[in-house]
Backbone bond lengths (Angstrom), bond angles and torsions (degrees), N, CA, C in turn:
res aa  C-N    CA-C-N  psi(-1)  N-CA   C-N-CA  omega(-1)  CA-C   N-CA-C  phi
1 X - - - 1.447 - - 1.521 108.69 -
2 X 1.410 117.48 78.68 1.561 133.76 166.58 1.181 103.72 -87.79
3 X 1.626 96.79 130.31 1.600 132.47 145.09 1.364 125.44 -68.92
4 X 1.288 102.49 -20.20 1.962 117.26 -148.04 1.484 89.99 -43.30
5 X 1.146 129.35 134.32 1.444 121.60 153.58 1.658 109.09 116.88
6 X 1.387 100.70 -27.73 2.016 104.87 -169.44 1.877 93.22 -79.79
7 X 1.281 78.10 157.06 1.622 95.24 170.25 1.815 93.26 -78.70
8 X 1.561 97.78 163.72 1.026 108.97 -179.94 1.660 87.09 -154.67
9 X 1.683 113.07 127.39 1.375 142.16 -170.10 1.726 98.53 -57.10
10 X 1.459 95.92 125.52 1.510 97.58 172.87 1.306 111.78 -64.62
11 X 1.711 126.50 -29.87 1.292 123.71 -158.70 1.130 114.07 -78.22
12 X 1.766 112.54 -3.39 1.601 103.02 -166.41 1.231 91.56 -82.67
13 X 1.458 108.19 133.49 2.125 132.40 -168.38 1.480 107.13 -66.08
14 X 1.594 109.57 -21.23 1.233 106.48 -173.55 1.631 123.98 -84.96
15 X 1.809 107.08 2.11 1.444 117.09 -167.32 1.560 92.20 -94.77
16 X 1.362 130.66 -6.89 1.088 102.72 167.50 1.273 144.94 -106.26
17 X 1.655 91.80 15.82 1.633 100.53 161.03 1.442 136.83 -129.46
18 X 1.567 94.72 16.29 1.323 131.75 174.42 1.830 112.09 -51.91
19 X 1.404 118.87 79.36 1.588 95.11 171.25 1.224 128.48 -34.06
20 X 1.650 119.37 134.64 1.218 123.74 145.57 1.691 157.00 -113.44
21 X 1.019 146.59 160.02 1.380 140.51 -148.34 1.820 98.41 -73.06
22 X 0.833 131.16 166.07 1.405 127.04 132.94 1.662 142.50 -35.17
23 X 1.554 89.51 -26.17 1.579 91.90 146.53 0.922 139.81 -134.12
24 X 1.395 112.61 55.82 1.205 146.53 158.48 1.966 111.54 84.68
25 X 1.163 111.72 10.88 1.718 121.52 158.76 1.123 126.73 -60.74
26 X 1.440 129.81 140.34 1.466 106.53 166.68 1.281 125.88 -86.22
27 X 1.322 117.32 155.70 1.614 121.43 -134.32 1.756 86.60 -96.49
28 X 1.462 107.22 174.82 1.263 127.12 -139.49 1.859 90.73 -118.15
29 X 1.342 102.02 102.92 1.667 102.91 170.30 1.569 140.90 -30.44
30 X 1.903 91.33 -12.68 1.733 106.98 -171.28 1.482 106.89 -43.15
31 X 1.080 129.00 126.36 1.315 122.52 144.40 1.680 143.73 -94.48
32 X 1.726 89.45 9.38 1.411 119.19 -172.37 1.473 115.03 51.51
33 X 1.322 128.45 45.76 1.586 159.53 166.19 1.850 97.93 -114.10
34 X 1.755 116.85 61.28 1.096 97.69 -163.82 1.978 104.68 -123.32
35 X 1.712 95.49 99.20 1.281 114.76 -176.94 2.086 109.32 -141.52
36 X 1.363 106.98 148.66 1.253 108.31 -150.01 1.522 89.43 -98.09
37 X 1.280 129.15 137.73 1.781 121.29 168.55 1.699 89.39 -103.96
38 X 1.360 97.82 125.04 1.482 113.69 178.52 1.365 115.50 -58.15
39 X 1.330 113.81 -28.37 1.699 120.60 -169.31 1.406 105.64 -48.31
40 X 1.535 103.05 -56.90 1.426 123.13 -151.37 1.726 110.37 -99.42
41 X 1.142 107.63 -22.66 1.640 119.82 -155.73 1.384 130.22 63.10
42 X 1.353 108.46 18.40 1.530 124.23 179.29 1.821 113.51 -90.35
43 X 1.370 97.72 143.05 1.364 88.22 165.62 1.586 130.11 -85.35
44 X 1.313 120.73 85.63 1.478 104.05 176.77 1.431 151.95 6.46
45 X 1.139 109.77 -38.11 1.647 133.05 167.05 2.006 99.54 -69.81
46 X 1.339 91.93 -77.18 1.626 94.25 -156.40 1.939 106.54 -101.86
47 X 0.936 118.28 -20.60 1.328 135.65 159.50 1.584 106.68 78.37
48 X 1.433 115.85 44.00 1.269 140.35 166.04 1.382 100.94 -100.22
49 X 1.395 118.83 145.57 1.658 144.52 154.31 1.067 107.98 -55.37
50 X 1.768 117.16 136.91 1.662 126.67 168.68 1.406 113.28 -46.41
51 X 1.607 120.43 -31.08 1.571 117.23 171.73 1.578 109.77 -54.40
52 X 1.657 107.24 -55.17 1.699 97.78 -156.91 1.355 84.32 -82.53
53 X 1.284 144.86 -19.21 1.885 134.63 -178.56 1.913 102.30 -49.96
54 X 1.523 117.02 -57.33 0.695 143.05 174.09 1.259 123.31 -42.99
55 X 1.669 123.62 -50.12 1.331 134.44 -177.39 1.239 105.95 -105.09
56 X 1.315 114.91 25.74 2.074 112.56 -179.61 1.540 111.19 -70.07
57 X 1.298 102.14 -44.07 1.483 106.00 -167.52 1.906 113.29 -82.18
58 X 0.928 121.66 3.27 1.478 140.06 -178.61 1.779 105.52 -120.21
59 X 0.972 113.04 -18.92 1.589 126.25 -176.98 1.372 120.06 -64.94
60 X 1.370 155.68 104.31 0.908 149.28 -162.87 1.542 120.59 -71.78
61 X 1.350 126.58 170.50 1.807 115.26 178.54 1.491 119.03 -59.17
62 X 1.458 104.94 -47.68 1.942 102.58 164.08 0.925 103.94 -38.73
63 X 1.468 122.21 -82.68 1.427 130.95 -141.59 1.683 97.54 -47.47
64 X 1.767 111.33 -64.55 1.144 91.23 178.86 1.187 143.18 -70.83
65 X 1.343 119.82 13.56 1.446 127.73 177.13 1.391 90.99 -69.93
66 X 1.630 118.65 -63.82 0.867 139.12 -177.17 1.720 111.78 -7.43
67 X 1.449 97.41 -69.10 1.949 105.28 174.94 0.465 137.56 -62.84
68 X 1.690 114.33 -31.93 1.151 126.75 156.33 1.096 142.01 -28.73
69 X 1.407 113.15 -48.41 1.586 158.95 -176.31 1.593 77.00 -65.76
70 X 0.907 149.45 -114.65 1.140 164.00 95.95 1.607 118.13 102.43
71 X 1.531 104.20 -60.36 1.354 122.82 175.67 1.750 123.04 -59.52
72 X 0.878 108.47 -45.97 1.732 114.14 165.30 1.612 98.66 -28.52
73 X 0.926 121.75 -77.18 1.561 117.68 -160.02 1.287 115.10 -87.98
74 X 1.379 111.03 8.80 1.558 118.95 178.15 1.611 82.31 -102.57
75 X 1.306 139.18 -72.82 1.342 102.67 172.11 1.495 171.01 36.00
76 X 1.885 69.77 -113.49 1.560 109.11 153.64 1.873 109.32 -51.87
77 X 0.855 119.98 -62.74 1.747 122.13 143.83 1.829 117.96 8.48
78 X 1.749 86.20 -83.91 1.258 106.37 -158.66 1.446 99.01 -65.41
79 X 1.298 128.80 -47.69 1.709 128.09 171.03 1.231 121.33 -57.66
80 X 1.104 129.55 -6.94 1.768 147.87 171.07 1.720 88.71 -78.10
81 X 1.042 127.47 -71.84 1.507 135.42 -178.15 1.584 106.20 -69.29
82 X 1.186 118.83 19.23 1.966 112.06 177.07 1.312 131.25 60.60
83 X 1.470 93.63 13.63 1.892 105.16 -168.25 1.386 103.70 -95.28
84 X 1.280 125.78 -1.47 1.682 115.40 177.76 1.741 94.36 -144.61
85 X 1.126 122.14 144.39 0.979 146.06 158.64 1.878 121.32 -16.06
């Protein structure tokens, strides 16, 4: 499921604080803290699913905005369960 190539709306608020790669992708949540808490199916480190861990590098800029979006309350999640600080 590629984007590569679509426009993607300047207005969405969230592209402008979206890290990006050096060539110009948005960058990859890893924080190399990379272990799975079974409860949740999140990875501890970045608090993405083994699916989207898996499909990052094939993933288009939506999509990953998309998870991005996403992670805040997956988080918020993981500290409910004692896994983050």
């Amino acid at each position: 499921m590629s984007d590569a190539g679509a426009p993607i709306p300047v207005s969405t608020p969230i592209l402008t604080t979206v890290p990006r790669t050096p060539e110009g992708r948005v960058a990859s949540p890893c924080i190399n803290i990379c272990r799975m808490h079974a409860p949740t199916g999140l990875c501890e480190g970045c608090a993405r699913t083994i699916t989207e861990i898996a499909g990052w590098g094939q993933a288009g800029d939506a999509e990953r905005i998309r998870i991005l979006a996403l992670l805040p309350e997956r988080r918020s999640l993981l500290k409910t369960h004692g896994v983050l600080p």
